[in-house]
C-alpha positions as a printed Julia matrix, in Angstrom:
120×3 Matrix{Float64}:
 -16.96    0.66   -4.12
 -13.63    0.93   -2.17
 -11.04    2.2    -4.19
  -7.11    0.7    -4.2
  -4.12    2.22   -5.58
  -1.23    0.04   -5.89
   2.46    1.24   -5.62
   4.94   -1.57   -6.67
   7.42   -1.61   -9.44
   6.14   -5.27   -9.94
   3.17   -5.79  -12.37
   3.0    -9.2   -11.51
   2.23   -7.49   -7.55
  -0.46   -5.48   -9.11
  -1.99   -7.99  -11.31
  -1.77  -10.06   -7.96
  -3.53   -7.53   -5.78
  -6.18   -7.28   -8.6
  -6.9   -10.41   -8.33
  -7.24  -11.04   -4.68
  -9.65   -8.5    -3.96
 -13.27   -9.43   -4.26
 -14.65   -7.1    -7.65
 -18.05   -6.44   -5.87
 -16.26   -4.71   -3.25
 -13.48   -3.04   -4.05
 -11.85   -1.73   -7.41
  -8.3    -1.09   -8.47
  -7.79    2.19   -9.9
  -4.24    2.34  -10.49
  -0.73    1.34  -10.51
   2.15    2.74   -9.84
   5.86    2.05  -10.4
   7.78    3.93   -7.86
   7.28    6.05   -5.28
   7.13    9.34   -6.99
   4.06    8.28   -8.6
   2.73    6.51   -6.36
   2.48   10.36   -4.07
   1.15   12.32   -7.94
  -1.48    9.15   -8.11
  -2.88    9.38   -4.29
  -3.05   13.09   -4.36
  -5.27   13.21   -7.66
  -7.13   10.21   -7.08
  -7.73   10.46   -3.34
  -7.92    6.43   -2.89
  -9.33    4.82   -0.09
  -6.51    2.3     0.21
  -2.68    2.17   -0.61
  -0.97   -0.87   -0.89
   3.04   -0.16   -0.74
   5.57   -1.8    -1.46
   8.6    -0.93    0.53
  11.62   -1.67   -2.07
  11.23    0.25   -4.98
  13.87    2.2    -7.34
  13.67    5.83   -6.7
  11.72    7.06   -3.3
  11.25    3.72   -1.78
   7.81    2.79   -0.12
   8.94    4.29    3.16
   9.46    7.48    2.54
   6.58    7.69   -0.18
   4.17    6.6     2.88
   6.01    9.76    4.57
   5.49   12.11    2.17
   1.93   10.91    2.11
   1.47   10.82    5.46
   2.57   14.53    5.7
  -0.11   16.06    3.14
  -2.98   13.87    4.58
  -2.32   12.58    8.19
  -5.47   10.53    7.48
  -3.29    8.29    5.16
  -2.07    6.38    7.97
  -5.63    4.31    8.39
  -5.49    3.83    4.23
  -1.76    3.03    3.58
  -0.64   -0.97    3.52
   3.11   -1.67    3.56
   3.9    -4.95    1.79
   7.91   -5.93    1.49
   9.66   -9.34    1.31
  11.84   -7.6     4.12
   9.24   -8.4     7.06
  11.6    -7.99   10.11
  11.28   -6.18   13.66
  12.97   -3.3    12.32
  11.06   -2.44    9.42
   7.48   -3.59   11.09
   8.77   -0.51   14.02
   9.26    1.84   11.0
   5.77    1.11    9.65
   3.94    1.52   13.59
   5.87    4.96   14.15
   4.88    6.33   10.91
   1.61    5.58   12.4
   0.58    2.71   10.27
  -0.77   -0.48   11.3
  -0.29   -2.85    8.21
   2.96   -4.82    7.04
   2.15   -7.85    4.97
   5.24  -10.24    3.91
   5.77  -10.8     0.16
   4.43  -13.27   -1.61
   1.47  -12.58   -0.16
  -1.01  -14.81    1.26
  -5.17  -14.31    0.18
  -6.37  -14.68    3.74
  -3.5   -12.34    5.6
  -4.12   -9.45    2.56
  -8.32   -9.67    3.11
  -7.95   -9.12    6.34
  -6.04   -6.22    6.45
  -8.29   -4.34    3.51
 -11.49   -5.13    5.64
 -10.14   -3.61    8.93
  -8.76   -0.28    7.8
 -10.38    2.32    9.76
């Protein structure tokens, strides 16, 4: 089973996200509402993906992936940015933090599959 953490300050995102993902497969472990917790919840659950959203009160999505990023440079294969701010500039940010992933908000079934299934 392929475990998901979800940081978004939305519950509507996270009951969302729950509900996209196929239950045989994959299982969402947690939410969290900000960034801060979102960092606590990875480091003591050790999840095998991390979907992020980028605008969040607090330490955004951004620097949360950062933080992240620093403690377990493997994060970068597991972390999924989602944002309704899907431009050049932030879709840069995400590749030089060394992630592949930015989905636009709302988000669309076939898009969000896709990137789950080909996270190395």
């Amino acid at each position: 089973m392929i475990r998901i953490l979800v940081v978004d300050d939305s519950s509507f995102a996270y009951n969302e996200i729950a509900d996209l993902v196929p239950s045989d497969e994959y299982e969402v472990i947690a939410h969290a509402k900000d960034g801060e917790e979102g960092i606590r919840l990875y480091e003591e659950l050790k999840p095998d993906i991390v979907t992020m959203d980028i605008i969040m009160p607090g330490i955004d999505g951004m620097e949360a992936a950062k933080e992240i990023i620093q403690k377990d440079p493997t994060a970068t294969h597991k972390i999924i940015m989602l944002s309704s701010l899907c431009d050049m500039d932030t879709l840069n940010e995400v590749h030089a933090l060394g992630m592949r992933h930015l989905i636009p908000k709302p988000i669309e079934k076939d898009v969000f599959l896709y990137a789950i299934s080909h996270l190395e």
